[in-house]
C-alpha positions, 0 to 999 in steps of 0.5 A: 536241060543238064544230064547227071555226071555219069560216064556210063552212057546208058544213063542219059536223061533220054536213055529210058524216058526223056523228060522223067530225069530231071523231073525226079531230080526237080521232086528231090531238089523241092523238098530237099530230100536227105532220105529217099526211097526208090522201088526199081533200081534198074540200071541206076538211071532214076537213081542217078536223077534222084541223087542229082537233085538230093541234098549233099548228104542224102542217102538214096535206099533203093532195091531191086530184085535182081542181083544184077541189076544192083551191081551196075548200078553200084558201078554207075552210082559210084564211077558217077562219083556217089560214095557208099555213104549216099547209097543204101542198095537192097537186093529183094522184093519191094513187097518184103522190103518196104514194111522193113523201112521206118515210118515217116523216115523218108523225103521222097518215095520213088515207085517204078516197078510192077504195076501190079503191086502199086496199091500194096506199094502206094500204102508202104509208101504213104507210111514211110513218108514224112509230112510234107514228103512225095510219093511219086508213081511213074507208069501212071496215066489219068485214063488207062487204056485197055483191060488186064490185070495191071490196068486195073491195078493202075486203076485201083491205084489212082482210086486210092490216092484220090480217096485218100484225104492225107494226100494231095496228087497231081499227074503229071506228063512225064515218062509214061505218066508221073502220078505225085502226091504230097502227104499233108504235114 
């Protein structure tokens, strides 16, 4: 298994979730993805695998709320070698920045972030995607244990995506459970 070049340490394939690394670059690398979408910057660890597996000019939006959260993953993208002109770094809520983004503009979406907010985050992202693109959906497990409000957000979220005739979904194993649909062309 090969790591993303980057010196900053936290952003090993097994730092947060192994296995999850390298099945972002896999989703971005299958469809060739020049425009991806990623809710939950974080540290730069997903995006790090995102751009690993993108095409050589593809550009990676990716947002977060916290301010600093953005600024090390700029440090982590760009010490990684991944110039200004591959990133695209929103600092806000995904919930006012996806409606913002064009439709069909995008390869690949990429949520990981409030679970809570996966129903009004999987509709933005069907949107966004091409015929053809990935949503993928980390977080997501087949049966979700327990009860609460993002349980049931999870829940509602693999209803939706079952329901919805535009897309063709797979689980997969991966991280705490990678839920990916394809939107048919």
């Amino acid at each position: 298994m090969t790591r993303p070049e980057p010196a900053r340490a936290d952003v090993r394939e097994d730092a947060p979730v192994a296995g999850l690394g390298p099945g972002l670059a896999f989703l971005a690398a299958t469809v060739n993805a020049r425009a991806v979408v990623e809710v939950g910057t974080g540290t730069g660890w997903g995006g790090m695998w995102l751009l690993r597996g993108m095409a050589p000019d593809g550009v990676l939006t990716s947002m977060d709320v916290d301010p600093e959260q953005q600024r090390a993953a700029r440090r982590t993208f760009l010490d990684a070698g991944y110039g200004p002109s591959r990133l695209r770094l929103i600092v806000g809520l995904a919930g006012e920045v996806l409606p913002r983004l064009t439709d069909g503009g995008y390869d690949l979406v990429v949520v990981d972030g409030v679970r809570t907010e996966y129903p009004g985050h999987l509709v933005e992202a069907i949107r966004l995607l091409r015929p053809g693109g990935v949503l993928a959906l980390h977080g997501v497990q087949e049966q979700p244990t327990g009860e609460g409000p993002e349980v049931a957000a999870v829940r509602e979220t693999l209803d939706l995506v079952r329901a919805d005739d535009r897309l063709v979904p797979v689980l997969l194993p991966l991280g705490a459970g990678l839920l990916c649909a394809t939107r048919r062309p």
